[in-house]
MIDOSE-1310 file (N, C-alpha, C; in nm, 2 decimals, decimal comma, always signed):
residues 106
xxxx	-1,14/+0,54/-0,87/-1,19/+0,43/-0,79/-1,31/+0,37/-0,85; -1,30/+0,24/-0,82/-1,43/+0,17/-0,91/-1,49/+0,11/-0,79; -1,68/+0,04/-0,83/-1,71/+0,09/-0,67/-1,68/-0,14/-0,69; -1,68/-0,18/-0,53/-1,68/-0,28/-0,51/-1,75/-0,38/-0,54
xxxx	-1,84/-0,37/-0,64/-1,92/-0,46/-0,76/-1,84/-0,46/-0,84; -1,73/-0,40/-0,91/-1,65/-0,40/-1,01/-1,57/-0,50/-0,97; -1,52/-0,54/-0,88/-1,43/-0,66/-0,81/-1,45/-0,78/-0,83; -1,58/-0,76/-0,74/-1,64/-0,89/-0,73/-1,72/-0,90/-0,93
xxxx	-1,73/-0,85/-1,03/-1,76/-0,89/-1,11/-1,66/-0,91/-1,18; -1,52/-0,90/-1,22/-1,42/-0,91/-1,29/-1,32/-1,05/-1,19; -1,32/-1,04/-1,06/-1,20/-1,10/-1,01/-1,29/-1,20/-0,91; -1,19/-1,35/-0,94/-1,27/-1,41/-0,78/-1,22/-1,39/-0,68
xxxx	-1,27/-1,48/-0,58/-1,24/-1,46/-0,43/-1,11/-1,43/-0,42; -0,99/-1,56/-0,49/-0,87/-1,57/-0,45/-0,79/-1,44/-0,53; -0,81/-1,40/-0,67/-0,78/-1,32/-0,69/-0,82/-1,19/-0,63; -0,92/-1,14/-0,62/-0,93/-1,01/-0,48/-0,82/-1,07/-0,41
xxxx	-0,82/-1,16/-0,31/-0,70/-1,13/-0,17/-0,59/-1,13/-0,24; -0,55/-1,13/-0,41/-0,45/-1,16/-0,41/-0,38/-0,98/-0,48; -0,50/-0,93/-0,47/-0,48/-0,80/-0,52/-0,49/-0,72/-0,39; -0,53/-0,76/-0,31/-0,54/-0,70/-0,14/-0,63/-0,65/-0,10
xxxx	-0,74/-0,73/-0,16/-0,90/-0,71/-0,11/-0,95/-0,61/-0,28; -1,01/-0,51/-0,17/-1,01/-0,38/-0,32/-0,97/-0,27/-0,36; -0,81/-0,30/-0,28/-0,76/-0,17/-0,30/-0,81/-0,10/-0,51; -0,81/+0,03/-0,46/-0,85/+0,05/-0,64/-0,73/+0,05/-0,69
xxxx	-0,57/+0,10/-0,65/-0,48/+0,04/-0,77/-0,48/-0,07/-0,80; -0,45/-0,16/-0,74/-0,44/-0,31/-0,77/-0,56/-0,35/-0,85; -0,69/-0,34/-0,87/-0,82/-0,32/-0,90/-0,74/-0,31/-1,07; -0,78/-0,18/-1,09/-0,71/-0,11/-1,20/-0,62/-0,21/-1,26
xxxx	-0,48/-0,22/-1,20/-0,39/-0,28/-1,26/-0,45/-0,46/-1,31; -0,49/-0,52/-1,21/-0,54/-0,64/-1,25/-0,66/-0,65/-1,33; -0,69/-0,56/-1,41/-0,80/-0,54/-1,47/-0,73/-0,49/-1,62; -0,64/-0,39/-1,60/-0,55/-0,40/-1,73/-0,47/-0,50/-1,77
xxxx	-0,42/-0,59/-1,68/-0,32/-0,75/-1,73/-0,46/-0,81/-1,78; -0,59/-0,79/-1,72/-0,67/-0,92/-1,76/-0,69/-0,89/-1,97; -0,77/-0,75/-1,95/-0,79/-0,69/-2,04/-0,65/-0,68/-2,20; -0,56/-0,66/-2,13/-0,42/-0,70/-2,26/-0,41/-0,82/-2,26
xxxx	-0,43/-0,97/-2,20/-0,40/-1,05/-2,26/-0,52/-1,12/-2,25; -0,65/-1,09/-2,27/-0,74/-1,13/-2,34/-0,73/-1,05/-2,49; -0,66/-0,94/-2,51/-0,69/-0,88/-2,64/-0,57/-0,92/-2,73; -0,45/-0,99/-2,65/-0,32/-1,04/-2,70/-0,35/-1,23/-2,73
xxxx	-0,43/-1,27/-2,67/-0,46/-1,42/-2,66/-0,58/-1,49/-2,73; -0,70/-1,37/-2,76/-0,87/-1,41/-2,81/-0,84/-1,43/-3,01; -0,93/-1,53/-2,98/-0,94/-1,54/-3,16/-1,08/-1,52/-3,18; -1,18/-1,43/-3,09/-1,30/-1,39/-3,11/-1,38/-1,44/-3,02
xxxx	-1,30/-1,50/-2,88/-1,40/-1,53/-2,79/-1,49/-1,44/-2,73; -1,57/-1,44/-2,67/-1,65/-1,35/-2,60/-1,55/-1,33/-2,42; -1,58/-1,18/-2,40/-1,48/-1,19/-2,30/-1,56/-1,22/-2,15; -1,52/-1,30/-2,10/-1,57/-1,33/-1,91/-1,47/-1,31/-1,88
xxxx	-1,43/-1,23/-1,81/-1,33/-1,14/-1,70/-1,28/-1,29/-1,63; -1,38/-1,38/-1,57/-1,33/-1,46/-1,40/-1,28/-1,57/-1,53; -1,26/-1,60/-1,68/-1,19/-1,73/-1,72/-1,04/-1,67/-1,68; -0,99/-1,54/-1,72/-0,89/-1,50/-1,74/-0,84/-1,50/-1,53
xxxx	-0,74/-1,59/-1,50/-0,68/-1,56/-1,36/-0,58/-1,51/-1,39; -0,54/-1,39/-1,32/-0,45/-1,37/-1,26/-0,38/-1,36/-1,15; -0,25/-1,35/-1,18/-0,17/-1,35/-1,04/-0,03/-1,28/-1,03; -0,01/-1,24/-0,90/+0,16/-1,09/-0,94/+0,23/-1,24/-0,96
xxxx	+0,36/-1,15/-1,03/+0,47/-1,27/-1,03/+0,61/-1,20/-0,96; +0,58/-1,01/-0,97/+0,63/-0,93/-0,94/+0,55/-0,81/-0,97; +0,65/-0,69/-0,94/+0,62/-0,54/-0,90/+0,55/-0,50/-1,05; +0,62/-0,55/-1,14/+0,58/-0,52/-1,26/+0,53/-0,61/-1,38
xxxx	+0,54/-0,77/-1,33/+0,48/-0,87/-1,43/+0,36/-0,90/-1,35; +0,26/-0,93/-1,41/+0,12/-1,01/-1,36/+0,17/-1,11/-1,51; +0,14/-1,23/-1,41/+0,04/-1,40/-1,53/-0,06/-1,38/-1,53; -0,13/-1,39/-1,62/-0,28/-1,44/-1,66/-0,27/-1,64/-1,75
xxxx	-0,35/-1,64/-1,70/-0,37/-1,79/-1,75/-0,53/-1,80/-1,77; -0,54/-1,86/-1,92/-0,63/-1,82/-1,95/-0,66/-1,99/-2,08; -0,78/-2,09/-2,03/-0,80/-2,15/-2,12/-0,67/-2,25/-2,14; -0,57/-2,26/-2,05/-0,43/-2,32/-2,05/-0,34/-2,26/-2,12
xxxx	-0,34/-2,17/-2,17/-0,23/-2,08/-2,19/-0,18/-1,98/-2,10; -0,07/-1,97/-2,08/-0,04/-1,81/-1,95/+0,08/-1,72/-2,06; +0,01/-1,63/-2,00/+0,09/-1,50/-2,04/+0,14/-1,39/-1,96; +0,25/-1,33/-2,02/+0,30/-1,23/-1,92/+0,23/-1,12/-1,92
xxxx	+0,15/-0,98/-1,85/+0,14/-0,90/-1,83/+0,24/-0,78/-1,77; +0,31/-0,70/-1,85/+0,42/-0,61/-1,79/+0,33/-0,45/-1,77; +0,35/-0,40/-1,63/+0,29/-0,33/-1,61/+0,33/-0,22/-1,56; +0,29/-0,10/-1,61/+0,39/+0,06/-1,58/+0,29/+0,15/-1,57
xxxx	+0,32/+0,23/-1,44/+0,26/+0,35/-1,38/+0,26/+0,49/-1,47; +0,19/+0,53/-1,55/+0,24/+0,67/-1,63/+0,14/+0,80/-1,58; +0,18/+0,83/-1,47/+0,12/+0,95/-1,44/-0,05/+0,85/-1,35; -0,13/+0,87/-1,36/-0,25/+0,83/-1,33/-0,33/+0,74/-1,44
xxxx	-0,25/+0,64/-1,52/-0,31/+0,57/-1,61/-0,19/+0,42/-1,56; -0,28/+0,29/-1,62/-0,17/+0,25/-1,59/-0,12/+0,15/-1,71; -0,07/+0,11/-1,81/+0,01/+0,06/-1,92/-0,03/-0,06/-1,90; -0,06/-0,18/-1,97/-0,05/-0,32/-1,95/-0,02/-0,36/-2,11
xxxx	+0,09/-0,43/-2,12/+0,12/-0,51/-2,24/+0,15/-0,67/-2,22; +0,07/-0,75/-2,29/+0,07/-0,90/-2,26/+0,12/-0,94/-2,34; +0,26/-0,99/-2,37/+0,35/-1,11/-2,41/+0,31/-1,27/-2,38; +0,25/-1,31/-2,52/+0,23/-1,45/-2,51/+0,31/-1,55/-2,61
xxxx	+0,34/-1,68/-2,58/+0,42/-1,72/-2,71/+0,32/-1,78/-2,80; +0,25/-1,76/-2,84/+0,15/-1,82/-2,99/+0,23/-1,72/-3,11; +0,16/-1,71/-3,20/+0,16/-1,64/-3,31/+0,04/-1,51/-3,33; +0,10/-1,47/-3,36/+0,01/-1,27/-3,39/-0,16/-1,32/-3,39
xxxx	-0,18/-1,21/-3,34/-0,38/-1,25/-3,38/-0,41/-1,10/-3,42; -0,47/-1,16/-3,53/-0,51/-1,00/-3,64/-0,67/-0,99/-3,66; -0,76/-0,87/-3,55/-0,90/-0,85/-3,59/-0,89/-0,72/-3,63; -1,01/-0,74/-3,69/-1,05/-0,64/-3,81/-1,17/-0,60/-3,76
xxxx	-1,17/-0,46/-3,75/-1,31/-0,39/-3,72/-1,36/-0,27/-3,87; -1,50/-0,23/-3,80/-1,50/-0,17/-3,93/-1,46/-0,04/-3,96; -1,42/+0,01/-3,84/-1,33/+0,15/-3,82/-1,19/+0,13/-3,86; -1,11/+0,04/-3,83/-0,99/+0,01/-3,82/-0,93/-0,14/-3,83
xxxx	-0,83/-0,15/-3,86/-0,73/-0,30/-3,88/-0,68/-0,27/-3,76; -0,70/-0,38/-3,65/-0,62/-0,34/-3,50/-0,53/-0,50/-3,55; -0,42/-0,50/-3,50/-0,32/-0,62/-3,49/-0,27/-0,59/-3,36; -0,24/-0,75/-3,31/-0,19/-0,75/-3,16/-0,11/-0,84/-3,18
xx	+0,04/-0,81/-3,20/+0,12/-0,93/-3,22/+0,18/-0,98/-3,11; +0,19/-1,08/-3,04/+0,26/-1,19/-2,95/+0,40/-1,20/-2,93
């Protein structure tokens, strides 16, 4: 559980009600759709959690819309963690750290 400053600093008003206040799964999960498709959609922006909205579309897709683009968020329960992979239609975005070559293809 994350404490209820994490909410209110990642999500706005409408998104909390739309996660069901603060429950912590929902929390969690809409925090992993935000976080995969800011990392599937950024070409080096700095990240603010409240540009990225989200919203369910279902049990297992969240939209994020972000900057006028939206993306799918598909989302799965594995034990106590929870999976988010964002499907957007652009083309691949490839950053380069100094540990590693990460690619996030679209």
């Amino acid at each position: 559980p994350r404490p209820v400053s994490f909410a209110r600093m990642w999500f706005t008003e409408r998104e909390r009600d739309e996660l069901g206040g603060e429950d912590p799964v929902n929390v969690t999960i809409g925090w992993a759709a935000k976080e995969a498709a800011y990392k599937a959609l950024n070409r080096g922006e700095s990240f603010r959690p409240q540009e990225l909205h989200v919203s369910r579309f279902s049990n297992s897709v969240w939209n994020v819309d972000w900057r006028g683009v939206r993306c799918e968020a598909h989302i799965s329960l594995q034990s106590d963690h929870v999976v988010a992979v964002a499907i957007a239609d652009q083309p691949a975005t490839v950053l380069k750290s100094a540990e590693r070559e990460m690619i996030y293809v679209c």
